[in-house]
C-alpha positions in Angstrom: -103.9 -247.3 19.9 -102.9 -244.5 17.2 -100.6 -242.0 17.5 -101.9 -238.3 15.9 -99.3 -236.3 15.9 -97.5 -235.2 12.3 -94.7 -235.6 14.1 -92.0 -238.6 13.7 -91.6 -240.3 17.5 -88.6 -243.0 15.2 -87.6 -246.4 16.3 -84.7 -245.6 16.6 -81.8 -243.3 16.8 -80.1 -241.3 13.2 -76.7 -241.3 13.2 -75.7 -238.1 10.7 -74.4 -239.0 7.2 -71.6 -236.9 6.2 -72.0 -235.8 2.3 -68.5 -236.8 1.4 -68.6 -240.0 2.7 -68.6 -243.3 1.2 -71.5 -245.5 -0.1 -73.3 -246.9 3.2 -72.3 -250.4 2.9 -68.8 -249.2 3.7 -69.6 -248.8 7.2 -71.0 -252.4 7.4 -72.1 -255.6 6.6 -75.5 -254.6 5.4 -76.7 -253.3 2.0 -78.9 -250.8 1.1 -79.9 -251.0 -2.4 -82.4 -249.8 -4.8 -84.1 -250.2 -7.7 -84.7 -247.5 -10.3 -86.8 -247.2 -13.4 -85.0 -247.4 -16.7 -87.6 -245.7 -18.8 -87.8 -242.7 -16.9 -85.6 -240.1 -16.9 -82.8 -239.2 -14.5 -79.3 -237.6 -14.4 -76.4 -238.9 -12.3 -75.9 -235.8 -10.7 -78.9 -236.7 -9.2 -78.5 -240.1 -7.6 -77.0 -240.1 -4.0 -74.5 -242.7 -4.0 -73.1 -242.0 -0.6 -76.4 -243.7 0.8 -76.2 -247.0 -1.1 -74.4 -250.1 -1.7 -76.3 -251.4 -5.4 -78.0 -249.2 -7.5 -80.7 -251.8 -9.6 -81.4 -250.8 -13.2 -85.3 -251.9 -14.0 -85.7 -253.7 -16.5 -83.8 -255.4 -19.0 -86.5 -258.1 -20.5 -86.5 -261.2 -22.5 -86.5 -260.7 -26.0 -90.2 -262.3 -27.1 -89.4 -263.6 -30.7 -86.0 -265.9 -29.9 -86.5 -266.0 -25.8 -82.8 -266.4 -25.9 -81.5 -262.5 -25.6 -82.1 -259.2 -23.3 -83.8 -256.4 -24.8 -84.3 -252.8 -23.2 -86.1 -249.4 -24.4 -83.6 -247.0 -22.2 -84.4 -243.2 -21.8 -82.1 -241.2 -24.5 -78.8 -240.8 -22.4 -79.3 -243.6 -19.9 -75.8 -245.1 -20.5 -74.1 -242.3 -19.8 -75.8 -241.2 -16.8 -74.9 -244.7 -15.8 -71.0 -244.2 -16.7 -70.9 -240.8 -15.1 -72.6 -242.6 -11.6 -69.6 -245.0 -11.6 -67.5 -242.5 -11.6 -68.4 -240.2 -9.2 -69.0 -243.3 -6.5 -66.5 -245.8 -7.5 -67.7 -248.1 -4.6 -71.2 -248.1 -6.1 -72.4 -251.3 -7.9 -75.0 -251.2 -10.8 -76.6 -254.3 -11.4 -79.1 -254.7 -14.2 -83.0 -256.4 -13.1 -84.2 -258.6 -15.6 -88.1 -259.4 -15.7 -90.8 -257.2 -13.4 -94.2 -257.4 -13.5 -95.1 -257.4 -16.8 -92.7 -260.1 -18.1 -94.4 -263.2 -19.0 -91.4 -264.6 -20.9 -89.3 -266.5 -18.8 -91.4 -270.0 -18.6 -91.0 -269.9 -22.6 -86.9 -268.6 -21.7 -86.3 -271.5 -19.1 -87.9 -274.3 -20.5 -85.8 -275.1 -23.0 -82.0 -275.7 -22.1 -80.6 -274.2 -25.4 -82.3 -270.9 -25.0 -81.1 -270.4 -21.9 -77.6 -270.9 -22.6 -78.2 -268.6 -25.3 -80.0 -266.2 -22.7 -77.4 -266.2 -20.1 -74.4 -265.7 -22.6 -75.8 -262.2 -23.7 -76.5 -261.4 -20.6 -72.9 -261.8 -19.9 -72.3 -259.7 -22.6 -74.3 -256.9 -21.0 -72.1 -257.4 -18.2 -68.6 -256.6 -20.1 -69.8 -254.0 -22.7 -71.7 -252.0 -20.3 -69.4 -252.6 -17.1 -72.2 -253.8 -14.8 -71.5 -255.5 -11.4 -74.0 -258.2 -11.1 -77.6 -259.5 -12.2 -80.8 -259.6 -10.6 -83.7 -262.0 -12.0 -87.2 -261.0 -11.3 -89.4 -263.4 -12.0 -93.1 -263.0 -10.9 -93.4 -265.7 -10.2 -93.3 -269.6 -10.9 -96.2 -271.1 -10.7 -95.7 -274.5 -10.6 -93.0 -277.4 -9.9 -91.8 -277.1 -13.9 -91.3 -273.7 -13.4 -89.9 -273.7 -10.3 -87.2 -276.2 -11.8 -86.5 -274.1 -14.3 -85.9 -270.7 -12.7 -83.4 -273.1 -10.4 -81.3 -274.2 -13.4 -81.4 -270.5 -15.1 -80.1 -269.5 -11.6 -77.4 -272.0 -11.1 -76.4 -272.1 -14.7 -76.2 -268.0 -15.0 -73.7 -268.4 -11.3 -71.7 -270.6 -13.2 -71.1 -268.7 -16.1 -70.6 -265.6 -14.4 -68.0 -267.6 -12.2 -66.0 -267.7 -15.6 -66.3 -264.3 -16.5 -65.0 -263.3 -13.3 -61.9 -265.0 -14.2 -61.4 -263.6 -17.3 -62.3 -260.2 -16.0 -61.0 -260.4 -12.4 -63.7 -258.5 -10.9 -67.0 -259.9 -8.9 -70.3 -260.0 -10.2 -73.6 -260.5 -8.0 -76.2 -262.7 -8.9 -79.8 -261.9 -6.9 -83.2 -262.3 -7.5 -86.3 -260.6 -6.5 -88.7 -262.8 -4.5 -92.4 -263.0 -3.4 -92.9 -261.8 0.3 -94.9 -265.0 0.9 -92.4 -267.8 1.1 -92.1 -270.5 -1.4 -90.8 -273.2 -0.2 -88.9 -274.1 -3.6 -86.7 -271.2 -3.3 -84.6 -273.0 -1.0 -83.4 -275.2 -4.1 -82.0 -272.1 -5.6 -80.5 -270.4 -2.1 -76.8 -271.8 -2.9 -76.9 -269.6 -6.4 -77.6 -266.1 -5.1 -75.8 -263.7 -3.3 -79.1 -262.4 -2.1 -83.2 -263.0 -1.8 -84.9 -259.4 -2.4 -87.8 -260.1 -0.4 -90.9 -257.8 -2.1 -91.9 -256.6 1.6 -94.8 -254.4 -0.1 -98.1 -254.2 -1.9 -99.9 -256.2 0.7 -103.0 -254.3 -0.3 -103.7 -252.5 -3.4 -106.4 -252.6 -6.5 -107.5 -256.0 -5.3 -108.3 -255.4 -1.9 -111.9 -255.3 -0.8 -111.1 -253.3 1.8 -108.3 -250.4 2.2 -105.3 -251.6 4.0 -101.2 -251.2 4.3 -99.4 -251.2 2.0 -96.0 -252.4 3.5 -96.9 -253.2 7.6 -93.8 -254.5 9.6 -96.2 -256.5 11.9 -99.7 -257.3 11.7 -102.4 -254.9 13.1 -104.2 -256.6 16.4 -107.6 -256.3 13.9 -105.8 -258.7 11.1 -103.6 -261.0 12.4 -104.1 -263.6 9.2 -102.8 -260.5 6.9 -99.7 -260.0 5.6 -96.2 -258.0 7.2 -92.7 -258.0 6.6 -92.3 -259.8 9.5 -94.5 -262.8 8.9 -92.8 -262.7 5.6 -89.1 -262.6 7.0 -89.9 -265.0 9.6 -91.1 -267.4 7.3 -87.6 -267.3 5.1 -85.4 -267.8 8.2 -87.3 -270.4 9.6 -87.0 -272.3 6.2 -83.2 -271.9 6.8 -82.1 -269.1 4.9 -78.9 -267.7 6.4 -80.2 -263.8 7.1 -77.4 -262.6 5.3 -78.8 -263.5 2.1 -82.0 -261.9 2.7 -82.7 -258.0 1.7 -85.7 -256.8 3.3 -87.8 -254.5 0.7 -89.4 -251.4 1.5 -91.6 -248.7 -0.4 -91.1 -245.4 -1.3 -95.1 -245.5 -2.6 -98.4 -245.5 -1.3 -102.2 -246.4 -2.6 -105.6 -244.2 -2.4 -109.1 -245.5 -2.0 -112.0 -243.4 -1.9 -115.3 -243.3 -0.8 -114.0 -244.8 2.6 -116.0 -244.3 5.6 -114.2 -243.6 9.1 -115.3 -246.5 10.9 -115.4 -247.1 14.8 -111.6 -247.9 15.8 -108.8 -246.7 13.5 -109.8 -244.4 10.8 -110.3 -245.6 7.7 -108.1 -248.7 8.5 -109.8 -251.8 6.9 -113.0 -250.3 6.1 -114.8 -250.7 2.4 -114.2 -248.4 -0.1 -116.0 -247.1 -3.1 -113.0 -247.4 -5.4 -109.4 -247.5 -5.6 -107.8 -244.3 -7.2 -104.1 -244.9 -7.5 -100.3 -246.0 -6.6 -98.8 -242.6 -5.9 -94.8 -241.6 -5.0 -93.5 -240.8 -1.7 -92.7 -237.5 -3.3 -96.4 -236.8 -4.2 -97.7 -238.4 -1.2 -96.2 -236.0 1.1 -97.4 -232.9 0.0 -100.3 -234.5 1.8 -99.3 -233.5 4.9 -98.5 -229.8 4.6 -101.3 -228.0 6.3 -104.3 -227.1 4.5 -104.2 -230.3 2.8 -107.4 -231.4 4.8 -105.5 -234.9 5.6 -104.7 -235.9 8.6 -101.9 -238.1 9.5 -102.1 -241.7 11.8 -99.8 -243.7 13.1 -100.5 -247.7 13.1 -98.5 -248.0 16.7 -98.7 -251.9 16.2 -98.0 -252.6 12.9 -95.6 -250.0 12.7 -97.1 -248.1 9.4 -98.7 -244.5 8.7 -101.8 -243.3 7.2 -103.5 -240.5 6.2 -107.4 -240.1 5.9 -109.1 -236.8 5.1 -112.9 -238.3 6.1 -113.2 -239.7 2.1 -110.0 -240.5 0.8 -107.3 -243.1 2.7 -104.1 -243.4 1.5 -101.4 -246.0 2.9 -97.9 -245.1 2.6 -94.2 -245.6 3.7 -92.6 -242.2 5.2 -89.4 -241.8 7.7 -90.7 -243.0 10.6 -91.5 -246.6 9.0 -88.1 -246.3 7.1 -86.4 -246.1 11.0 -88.5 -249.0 11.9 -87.9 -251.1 9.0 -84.2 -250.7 9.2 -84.0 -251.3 13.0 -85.9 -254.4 12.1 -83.3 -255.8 9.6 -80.5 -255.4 12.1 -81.9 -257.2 14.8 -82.7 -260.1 12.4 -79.1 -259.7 11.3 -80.0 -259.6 7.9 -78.0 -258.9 4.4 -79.4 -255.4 4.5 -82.3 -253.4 2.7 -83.9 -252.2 -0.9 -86.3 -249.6 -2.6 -88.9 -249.5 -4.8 -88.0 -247.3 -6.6 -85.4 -244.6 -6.3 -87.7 -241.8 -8.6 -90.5 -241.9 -6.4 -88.4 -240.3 -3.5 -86.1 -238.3 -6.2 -85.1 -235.9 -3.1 -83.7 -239.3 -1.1 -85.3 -238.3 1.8 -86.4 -241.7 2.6 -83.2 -243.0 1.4 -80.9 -241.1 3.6 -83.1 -242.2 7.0 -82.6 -246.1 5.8 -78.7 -245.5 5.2 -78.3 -243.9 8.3 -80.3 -246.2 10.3 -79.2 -249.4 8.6 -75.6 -248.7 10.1 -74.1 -251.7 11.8 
């Protein structure tokens, strides 16, 4: 059954973050990363590194006349925000994301073996000039056994590369790459090339759903059990094998509306049809929702461990603290390599941040 209250009942206990204290992955194994838009606009005064490990710069792409270089549009000023953040948490590492959703350029980049040498040698050059810590390849997604190939040998070829330039520059550099949360099983050709999987744990409904949904549901609801959750995601990668501690579990600081949804006859809202989809919407927005007045209320999904709100018209699935508790519980019981965001802006306050620092403690 659903829970009513606005309250947060957790899954488990907060241990209080001092200001002044290090990054998070200082006081363990696990990481807590996340990712944060490059085109927006942000100051490093801002940021608060004492609750993460990797901060992810998104995105770097694939320059789409040679294929073999990184392009970026940055926000006026971004290079210095970024200097001034490594200088205020010296334990903080900035990596930079190549790819996202929109870029359709790596199957041109990876199929041919010239352009990606040429592709992976200025992205080492990104790394020296603008004293980044590591590289994350997002690639959405290969689609078939060519592709697959070929995102292998970028991966393995970029490790190597960046295995010399750690010699030359005697610091460490991270290779990672963002991954589908339904499990491929030709990633396990390129496990032995990344430090970590970033498992995309969210956007299990959206746009294309017939019916409204969760967004990012640790287990499956009792209604659905073919749909998709973290869990049956994460399951499926260590069952393939994959040591845990190479697996980040993703989690969203968004939500989606629908409209026109009826209430239904068991959970509100919950898997019901909808007269259209309205739009993504950040954390930040999202919980203005729940002030009162706001003619929402809020539900919680006791067994797939997600909230909801649902004002008798409009539904809108969403990731607040309590899931953030959950979530993190969740990736220490599986022992995993820790935790990221989408996307640090949309929770500009780190609210949600903060609860999955202090609850990803080891």
């Amino acid at each position: 059954m659903l829970s009513l209250t606005l309250f947060l009942n957790g899954c488990s206990d907060t241990t209080a973050v001092n200001e002044n204290e290090p990054p998070a992955f200082a006081l363990g194994d696990a990481k807590v990363a996340a990712y944060i838009q490059t085109w927006g606009s942000w100051k490093a005064k801002n940021i608060k590194g004492q609750y993460l490990s990797d901060l992810i710069l998104a995105f770097a792409l694939i320059n789409s006349s040679t294929y073999s270089s990184v392009t970026m549009s940055p926000f006026s000023g971004l290079w210095n925000e970024v200097a001034e953040l490594k200088q205020t948490w010296p334990n903080l590492k900035v990596t930079l994301s190549i790819g996202g959703a929109n870029e359709k350029n790596f199957p041109n980049m990876t199929a041919d073996a010239g352009k990606r040498t040429a592709f992976i040698a200025d992205v080492c050059a990104w790394m020296k000039t603008r004293d980044l810590d590591g590289v994350d390849i997002d690639w959405e997604f290969p689609r078939n056994a060519a592709q697959w190939q070929n995102y292998v040998a970028l991966l393995q070829e970029l490790r190597t590369v960046l295995d010399v330039l750690e010699v030359e520059s005697g610091k460490r550099y991270s290779l990672s790459s963002a991954v589908s949360a339904g499990y491929d099983s030709s990633i396990l050709q390129a496990v032995d090339f990344v430090d970590t999987l970033k498992v995309m744990n969210y956007d299990y409904y959206g746009s294309w759903s017939a019916t409204t949904g969760h967004n990012a549901n640790l287990y499956n609801n009792s209604r659905k059990q073919s749909d998709q959750s973290t869990d049956r995601s994460i399951r499926a990668y260590l069952n393939a094998g994959i040591p845990p501690e190479k697996i980040m579990l993703g989690v969203a600081f968004y939500g989606k509306i629908w409209r026109g949804v009826p209430q239904g006859s068991y959970e509100p809202g919950l898997f019901q049809s909808r007269t259209a989809y309205v739009s993504e919407q950040s954390w930040t927005l999202i919980k203005s929702y729940l002030k009162n007045g706001s003619g929402y209320t809020r539900y919680w999904d006791n067994t797939a461990k997600a909230p909801f709100l649902y004002n008798g018209d409009r539904w809108v699935t969403y990731s607040d603290g309590e899931q953030m508790k959950c979530l993190a519980a969740y990736a220490k019981e599986k022992k995993l390599g820790g935790v990221f965001a989408w996307e640090y802006s949309q929770d500009m306050g780190a609210e949600l941040l903060k609860t999955l620092a202090e609850n990803s403690r080891r």
